[in-house]
N, C-alpha and C positions, 0 to 999 in steps of 0.2 A: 647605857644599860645593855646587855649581851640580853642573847636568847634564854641562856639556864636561868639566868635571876628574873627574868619576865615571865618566865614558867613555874617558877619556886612560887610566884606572886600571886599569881593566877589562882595555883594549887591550894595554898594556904587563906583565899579569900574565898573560892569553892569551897574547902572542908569548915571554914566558918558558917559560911550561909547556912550549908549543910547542918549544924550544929545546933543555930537558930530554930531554923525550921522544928527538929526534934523536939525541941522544949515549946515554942511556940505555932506551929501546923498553920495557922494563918496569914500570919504575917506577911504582908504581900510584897514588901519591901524584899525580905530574904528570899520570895519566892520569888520574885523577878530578876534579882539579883544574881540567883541561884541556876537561875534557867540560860539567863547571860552568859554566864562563865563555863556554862557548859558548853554552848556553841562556840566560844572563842575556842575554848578546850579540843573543839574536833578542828580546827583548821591550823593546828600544830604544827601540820605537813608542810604547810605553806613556808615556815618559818625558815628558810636552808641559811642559816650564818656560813658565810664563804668563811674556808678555810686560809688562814696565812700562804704562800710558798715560800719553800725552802730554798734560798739560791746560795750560789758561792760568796763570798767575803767579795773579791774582785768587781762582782755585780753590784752587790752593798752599795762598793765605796766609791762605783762610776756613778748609779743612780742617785745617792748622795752629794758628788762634785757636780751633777748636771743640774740640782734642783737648786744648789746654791749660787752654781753660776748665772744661773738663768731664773731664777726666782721663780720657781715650779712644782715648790712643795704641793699647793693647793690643785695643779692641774694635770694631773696623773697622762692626758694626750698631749701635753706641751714637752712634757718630760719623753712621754716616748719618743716623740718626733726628733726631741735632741739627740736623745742615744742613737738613733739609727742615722741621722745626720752624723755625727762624730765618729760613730764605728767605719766609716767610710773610708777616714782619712789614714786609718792604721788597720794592718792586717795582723793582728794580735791575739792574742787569748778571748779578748772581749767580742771581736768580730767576728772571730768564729763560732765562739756561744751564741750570739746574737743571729747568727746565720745557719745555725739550727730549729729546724720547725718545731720541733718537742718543745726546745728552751724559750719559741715564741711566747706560747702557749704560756708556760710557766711566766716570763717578762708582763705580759698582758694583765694575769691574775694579779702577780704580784705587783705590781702599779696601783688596781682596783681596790685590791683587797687588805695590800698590805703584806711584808714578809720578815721571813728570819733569816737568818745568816744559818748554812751550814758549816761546821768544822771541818771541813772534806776539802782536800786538794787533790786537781785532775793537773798532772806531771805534760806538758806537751815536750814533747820530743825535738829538741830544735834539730833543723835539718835533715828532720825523719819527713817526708811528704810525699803521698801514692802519685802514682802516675796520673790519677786525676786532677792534683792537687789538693787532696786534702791532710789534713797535720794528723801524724802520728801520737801517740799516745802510752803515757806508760801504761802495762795493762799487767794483771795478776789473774790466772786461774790454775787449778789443777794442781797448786802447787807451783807455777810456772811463773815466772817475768818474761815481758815479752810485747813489742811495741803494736798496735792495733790504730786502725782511724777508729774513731769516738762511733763506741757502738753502746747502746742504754742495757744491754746485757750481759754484756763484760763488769768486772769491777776493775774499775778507770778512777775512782776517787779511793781516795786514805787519807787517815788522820794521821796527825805529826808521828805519833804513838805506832802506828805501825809502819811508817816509813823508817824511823831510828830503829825499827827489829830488822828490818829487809837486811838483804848483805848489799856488801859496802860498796857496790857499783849502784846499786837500784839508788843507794845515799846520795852517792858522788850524782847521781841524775836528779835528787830532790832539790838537795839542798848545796849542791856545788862543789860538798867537802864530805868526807867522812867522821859521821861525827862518833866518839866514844864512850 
């Protein structure tokens, strides 16, 4: 049962009691009843249903291979432990999300809480990499293409739908080929 449906519930046994009463004033049942659901009614706040996160397909379907290889559906900390073990051994797309503090953050929730899959793909740049070492990224602003490290105020993520609009080098970097 979610929050909205425990609240519909609450609501609709309040405006009964409530109802009772009118016709019957004494009735202690309704009136104890009544006076119940009122104070369940004020600690409403207490209720915070965590929201899903939102993470890439890639993360999906690593947290996915890790929970079946390791049988860690049920232990959301066995499963972290595995991702950040495994992210070790490759420096990939995954290890580099995974080695983002923002994306911790998000990983953490989403383990807890549970996630969805966004439609969004972030382009890494092969052999684009700062003097620091970090991987460049396709990046769009201003009307502009143009390579950036993974910054959360750039737009760094598109859908298939508007990488097939981009011109055809931004293509040739999605998807390998130009497509028509």
């Amino acid at each position: 049962m979610n929050i909205k449906l425990f609240k519909e519930g609450i609501e609709k046994n309040y405006l009964h009691a409530k109802e009772i009463l009118k016709t019957s004033p004494d009735n202690e049942y309704s009136s104890g009843f009544s006076y119940a659901l009122k104070g369940v009614k004020s600690m409403y706040y207490l209720l915070d249903e965590p929201s899903k996160q939102i993470i890439p397909q890639f993360m999906a379907n690593w947290i996915e291979q890790i929970e079946l290889e390791y049988d860690t559906k049920n232990n959301p900390l066995y499963t972290l432990v595995e991702l950040v073990e495994s992210s070790k051994s490759n420096i990939d797309e995954k290890y580099h999300w995974i080695n983002d503090r923002y994306n911790q953050q998000v990983l953490l929730n989403a383990l807890a809480n549970g996630y969805e899959v966004k439609d969004l793909r972030k382009i890494p740049l092969e052999g684009l990499i700062t003097v620091n070492g970090e991987q460049q990224y396709l990046t769009y602003m201003g009307g502009h293409w143009f390579a950036s490290r993974e910054n959360h105020e750039l737009i760094q993520e598109f859908k298939e739908k508007e990488l097939k609009q981009a011109p055809k080098w931004v293509q040739r970097l999605a998807f390998g080929e130009v497509t028509e």
